[in-house]
N, C-alpha and C positions, 0 to 999 in steps of 0.2 A: 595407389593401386594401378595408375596408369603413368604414363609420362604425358602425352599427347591426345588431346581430344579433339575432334571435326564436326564439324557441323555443316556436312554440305548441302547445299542447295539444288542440288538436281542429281538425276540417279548417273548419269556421263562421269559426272563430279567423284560421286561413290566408287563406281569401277575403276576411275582412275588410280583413285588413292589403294584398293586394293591393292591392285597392280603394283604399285608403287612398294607397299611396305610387306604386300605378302603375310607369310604366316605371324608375322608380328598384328596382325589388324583384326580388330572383331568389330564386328556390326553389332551395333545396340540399339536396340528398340524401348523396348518396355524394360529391360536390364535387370527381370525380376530373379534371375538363374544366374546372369551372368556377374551380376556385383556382390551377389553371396560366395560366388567359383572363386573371385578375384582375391576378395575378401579372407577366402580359404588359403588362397595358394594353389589352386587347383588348375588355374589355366596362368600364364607368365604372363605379366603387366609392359603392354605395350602399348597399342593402340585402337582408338576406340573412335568408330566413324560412327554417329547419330541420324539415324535417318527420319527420325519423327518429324522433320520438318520440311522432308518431300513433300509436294505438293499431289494431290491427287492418290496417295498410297493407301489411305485410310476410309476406303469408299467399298462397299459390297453392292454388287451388278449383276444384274439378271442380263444376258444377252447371247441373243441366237437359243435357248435351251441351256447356257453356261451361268452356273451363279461362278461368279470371279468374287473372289476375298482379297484384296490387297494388302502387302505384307507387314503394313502398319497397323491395320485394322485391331483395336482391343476385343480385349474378351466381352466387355461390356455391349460395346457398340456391334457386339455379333448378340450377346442376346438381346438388343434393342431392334437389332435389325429383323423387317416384316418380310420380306424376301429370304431368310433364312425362318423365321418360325414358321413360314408356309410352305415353304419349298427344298428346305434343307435341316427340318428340326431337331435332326442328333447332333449336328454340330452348334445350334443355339441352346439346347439343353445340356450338352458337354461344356461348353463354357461360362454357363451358369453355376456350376459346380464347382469351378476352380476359384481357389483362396478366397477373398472376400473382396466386397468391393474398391475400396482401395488397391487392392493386387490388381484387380478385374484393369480400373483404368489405365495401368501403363501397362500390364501384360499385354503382348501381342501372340493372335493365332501361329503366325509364321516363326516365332519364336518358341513356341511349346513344342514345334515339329520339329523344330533345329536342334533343340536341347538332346531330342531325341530317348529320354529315358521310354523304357515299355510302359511304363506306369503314368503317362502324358494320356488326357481324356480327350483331348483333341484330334491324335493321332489315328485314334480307334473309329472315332466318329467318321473324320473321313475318309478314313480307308473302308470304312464300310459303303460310303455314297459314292467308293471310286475316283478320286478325287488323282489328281496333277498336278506335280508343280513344274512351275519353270525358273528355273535355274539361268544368270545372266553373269557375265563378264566383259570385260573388253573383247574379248577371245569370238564373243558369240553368244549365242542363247541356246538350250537346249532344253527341253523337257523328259520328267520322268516320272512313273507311276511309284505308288509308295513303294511297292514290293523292289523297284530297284533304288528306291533312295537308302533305306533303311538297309542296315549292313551286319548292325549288330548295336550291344549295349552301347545307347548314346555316340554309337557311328556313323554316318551317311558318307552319300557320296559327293556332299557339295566340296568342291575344289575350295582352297586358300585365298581363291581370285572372284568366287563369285558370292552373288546374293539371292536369295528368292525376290521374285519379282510378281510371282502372280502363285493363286492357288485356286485351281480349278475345278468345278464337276458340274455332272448332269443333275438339273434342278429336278426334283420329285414329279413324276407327272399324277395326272391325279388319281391311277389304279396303282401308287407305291406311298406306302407307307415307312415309316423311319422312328428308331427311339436308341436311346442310348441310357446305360443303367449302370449302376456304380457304386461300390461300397468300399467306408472308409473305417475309419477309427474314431471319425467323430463329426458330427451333423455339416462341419463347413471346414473351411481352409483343411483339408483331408486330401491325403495321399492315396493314391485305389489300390485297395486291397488287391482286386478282380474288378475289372471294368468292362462291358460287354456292349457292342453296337449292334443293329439288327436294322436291315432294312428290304422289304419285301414288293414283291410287283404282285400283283392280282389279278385274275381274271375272274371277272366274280369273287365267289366266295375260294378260289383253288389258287393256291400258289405256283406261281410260273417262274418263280425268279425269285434267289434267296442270297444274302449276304451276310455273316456272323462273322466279327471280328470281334478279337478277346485279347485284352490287356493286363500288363501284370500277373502274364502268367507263361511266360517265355522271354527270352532274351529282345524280342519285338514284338509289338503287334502280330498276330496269328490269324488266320483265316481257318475257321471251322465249318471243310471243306465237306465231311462228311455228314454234320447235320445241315447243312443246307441240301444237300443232296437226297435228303430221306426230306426233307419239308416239298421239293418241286413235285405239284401234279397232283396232290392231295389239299385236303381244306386242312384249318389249327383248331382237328380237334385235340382232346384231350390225350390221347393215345400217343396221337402224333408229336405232340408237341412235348411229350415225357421222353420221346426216344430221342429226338432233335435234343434235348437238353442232355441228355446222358451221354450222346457221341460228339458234340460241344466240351463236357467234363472230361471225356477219354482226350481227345484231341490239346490239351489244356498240358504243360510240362513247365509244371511253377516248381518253385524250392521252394527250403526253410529258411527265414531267416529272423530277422526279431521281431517283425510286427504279425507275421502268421507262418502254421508251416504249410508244406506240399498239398498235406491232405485236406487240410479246413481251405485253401484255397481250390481246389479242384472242385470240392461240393457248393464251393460261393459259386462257381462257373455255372454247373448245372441248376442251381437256385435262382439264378439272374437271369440266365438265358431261360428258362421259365418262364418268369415274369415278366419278361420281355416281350416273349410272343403271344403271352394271355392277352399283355396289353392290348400288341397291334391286332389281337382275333377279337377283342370286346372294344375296340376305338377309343380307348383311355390312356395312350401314350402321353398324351398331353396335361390330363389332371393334375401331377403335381409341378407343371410349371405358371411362375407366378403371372396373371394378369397384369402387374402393373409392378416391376421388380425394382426395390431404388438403387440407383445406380450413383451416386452420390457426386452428381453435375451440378449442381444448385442450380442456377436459371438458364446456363447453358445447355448444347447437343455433345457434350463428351466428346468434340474436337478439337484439341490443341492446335491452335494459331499456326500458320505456316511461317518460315522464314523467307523472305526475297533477299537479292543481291548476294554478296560475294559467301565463301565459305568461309564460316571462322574457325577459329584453331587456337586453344588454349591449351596451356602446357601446365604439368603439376607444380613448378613452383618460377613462372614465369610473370612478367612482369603486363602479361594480357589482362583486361579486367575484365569483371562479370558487370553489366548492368542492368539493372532490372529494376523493378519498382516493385517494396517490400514493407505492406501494409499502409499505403499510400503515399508511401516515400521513396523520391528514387537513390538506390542504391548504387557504387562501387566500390565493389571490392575486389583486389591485386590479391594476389599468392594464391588463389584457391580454386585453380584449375585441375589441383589431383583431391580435391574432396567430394565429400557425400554435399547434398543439400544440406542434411540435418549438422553436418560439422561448421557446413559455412556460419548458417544460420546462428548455434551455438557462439561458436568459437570469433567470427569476424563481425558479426552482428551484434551479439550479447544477448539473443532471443533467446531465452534459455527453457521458455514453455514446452518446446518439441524435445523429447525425451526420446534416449535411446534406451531401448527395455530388451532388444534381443539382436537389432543387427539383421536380421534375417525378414522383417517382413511379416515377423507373427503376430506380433503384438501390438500394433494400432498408434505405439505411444506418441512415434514421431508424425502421425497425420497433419498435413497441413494440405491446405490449396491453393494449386497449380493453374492458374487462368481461371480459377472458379470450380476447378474438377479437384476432390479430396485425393492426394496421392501420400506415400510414405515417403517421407524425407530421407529417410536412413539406406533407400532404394534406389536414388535420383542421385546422378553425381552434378556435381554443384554447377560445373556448364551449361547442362541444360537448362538454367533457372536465366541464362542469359537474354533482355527481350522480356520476360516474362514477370507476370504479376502474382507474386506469393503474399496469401495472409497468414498469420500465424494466430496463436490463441489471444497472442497481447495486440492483434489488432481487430479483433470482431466486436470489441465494446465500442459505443453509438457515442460519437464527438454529443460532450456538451454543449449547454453556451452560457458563452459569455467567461464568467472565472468558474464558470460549474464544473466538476470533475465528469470525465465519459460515463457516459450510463454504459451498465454491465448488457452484457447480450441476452433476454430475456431464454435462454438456455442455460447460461452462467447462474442467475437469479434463483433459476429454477434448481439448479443442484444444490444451491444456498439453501430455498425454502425446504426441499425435500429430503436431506441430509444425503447429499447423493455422494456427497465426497468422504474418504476416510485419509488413506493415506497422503491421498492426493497425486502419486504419481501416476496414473494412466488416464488422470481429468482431465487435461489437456486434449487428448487426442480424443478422448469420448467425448467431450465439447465441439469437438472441431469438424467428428463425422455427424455429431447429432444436428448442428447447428448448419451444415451443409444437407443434410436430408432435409430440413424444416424448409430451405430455403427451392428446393425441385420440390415439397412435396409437402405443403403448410400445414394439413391434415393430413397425417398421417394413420393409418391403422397401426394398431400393436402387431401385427404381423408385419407391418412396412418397415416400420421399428425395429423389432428386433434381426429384422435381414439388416438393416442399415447401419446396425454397433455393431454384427459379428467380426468385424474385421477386431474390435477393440478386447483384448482383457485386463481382468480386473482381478487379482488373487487377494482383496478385503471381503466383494461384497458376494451376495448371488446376485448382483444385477438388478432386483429388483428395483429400487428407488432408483436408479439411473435409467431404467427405463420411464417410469413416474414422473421421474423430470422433466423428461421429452413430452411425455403425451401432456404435463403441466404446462408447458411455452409451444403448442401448438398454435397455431393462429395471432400468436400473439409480434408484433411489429418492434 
């Protein structure tokens, strides 16, 4: 899918290589967009510069009034972050809602903006808080508001040469309120039908200052210029807040196409931006987000290790090797600098627990852990495993002793005792996210639970006994 992979160690390093190979070069972060495009044939297989191992990139800052997101930053570690659920909450509730936790930890913020689809929950978020980015190359630095990033369907204006390097806005002060709302086709890893952000300033009970951006329902992100215009100067009452929704729906110029048409989308608009502003008028923006969301870190902070010293550079079938340590052994392995993880792991390893079920990301099967953090193997090209500690299903069973054979992971045990298994092909990965939530989170709730499998499916069972399982090897060592 690529020829050539980088790893470099400082953002100098990055612009260089830009520079250097031009329209042949993509920046990979969390590579959740970009290894399905490759995969497609959608974008030409060139080169792929890794910046998850910049140092400092993956940090969210409050400073001067500026929350700064750095362009590593996951989707996870923005909804863990307490400087955005307090100060910037449509963008930690927007990216609670994108694909599951396994997506959550390699997706990155600055990557859903670059993909640039209308139907991106992240995009809407901040273009309703205002937000900046800044834009870097060898050339120079430059900054731009969304309205001039965005161009058109999945276009901007970022040049061939450069990279996001920061994403900025004014932190919430405490007369402005924030929410963002969102409807799919199905309760998680969902695509937005209509997606609608709203963020208000107050004086008192009167609004002075209104912001409605609406997604997936235009070639970009849209500004619904006229209901905020009818919300300034008045309170959210009921009246008002029925006309603000209906010049929100006028304002909205969606098509048909196979998940909804024009018109069930225009009345989602008016229906959301509804409920959006009931929220922020009764201070329940916030109820349906989770207290305590699991993020499937095990005993880690959902930061992947930095890299120091030189840049490395593996080629698809070069004679570079991967070194890593892989279920408590260290590994190399030659040739598999144009693979996925999940192929290395298969094909050069013989670990053949991690199952490929769809390729895309959907389906859980290939979960393994990355530094301790559950990611999707089938989504990580095998470079990135360089340096790094991966377990797989055949290594979470507990060394015996002596000539005793490994004791099973009392999550393993537990889909034994509770018949959690049928087919058996998507136990592996529902082992691997179950048994990584047990470990951030030993008691878990059935609510904790079942946010922690959604990334996994399973077309034997309804889930039940698999979840059963979990809540059976709670607490248990």
């Amino acid at each position: 899918m690529w020829q050539t992979y980088y790893t470099p160690t400082s953002v100098d390093d990055t612009l260089r290589l830009l520079a250097e190979h031009g329209s042949e070069a993509h920046i990979i972060a969390g590579g959740t967009d970009l290894l399905v495009e490759l995969r497609r044939g959608a974008r030409p297989a060139g080169v792929l510069l890794d910046v998850t191992r910049l140092g400092d990139l993956d940090q969210v800052r409050l400073d001067d009034g500026l929350i700064h997101v750095g362009p590593t930053v996951t989707h996870n570690q923005a909804v863990a972050s307490e400087v955005l659920k307090q100060r910037g909450f449509p963008l930690a509730q927007a990216c609670w809602g994108v694909g599951t936790p396994q997506l959550r930890n390699r997706a990155t913020v600055a990557g859903n903006l670059a993909t640039a689809s209308p139907a991106n929950d992240t995009i809407a978020a901040l273009w309703a808080l205002d937000a900046r980015l800044t834009l870097r190359s060898a050339r120079g630095e430059r900054m731009l508001s969304f309205s001039d990033f965005y161009q058109g369907v999945r276009r901007t204006a970022l040049a061939p040469d450069e990279m996001v390097t920061d994403i900025a806005f004014p932190a919430l002060a405490a007369n402005q309120r924030g929410v963002f709302v969102k409807l799919g086709l199905r309760r998680t890893h969902a695509i937005a039908l209509v997606n609608a952000a709203v963020v208000l300033t107050f004086d008192g009970d009167t609004v002075t200052q209104a912001r409605i951006t609406l997604g997936s329902v235009a070639p970009t992100i849209i500004r619904a210029t006229e209901a905020e215009e009818a919300l300034v100067g008045g309170t959210l009452h009921e009246a008002r807040i029925s006309e603000a929704a209906g010049l929100a729906a006028q304002t909205a110029a969606p098509i048909d196409d196979i998940r909804a048409g024009a018109g069930y989308r225009r009345e989602m608009v008016r229906v959301l931006v509804r409920r959006a502003l009931t929220a922020l008028r009764d201070g329940t923006e916030q109820n349906q987000f989770p207290a305590a969301p699991p993020m499937l870190w095990g005993k880690g902070n959902g930061r992947f290790p930095h890299l120091d010293g030189r840049t490395m550079c593996h080629h698809d079938q070069g004679p570079e090797p991967i070194e890593c340590t892989v279920n408590g052994e260290e590994a190399v392995v030659e040739g598999a600098g144009g693979k996925t993880l999940l192929a290395m792991l298969r094909e050069d390893l013989g670990l053949t627990g991690a199952k490929e079920g769809c390729g895309e990301g959907e389906c859980g099967a290939c979960t393994v852990w990355m530094d301790g953090i559950a990611v999707l193997a089938c989504l990580v090209p095998a470079p990135r495993a360089h340096g790094t500690q991966i377990v797989t299903v055949e290594g979470i069973a507990r060394d015996g002793k002596g000539a005793a054979p490994a004791l099973l992971h009392p999550l393993q045990q537990a889909f034994i005792d509770e018949g959690a298994i049928q087919c058996g092909y998507c136990t592996p990965g529902f082992v691997m996210a179950g048994a990584n939530l047990l470990e951030e989170i030993p008691h878990p709730t059935r609510e904790q639970i079942i946010a922690g499998l959604n990334g996994n499916l399973c077309r034997c069972t309804g889930y039940y006994k698999i979840i059963r399982a979990v809540e059976e090897a709670r607490g248990k060592k």
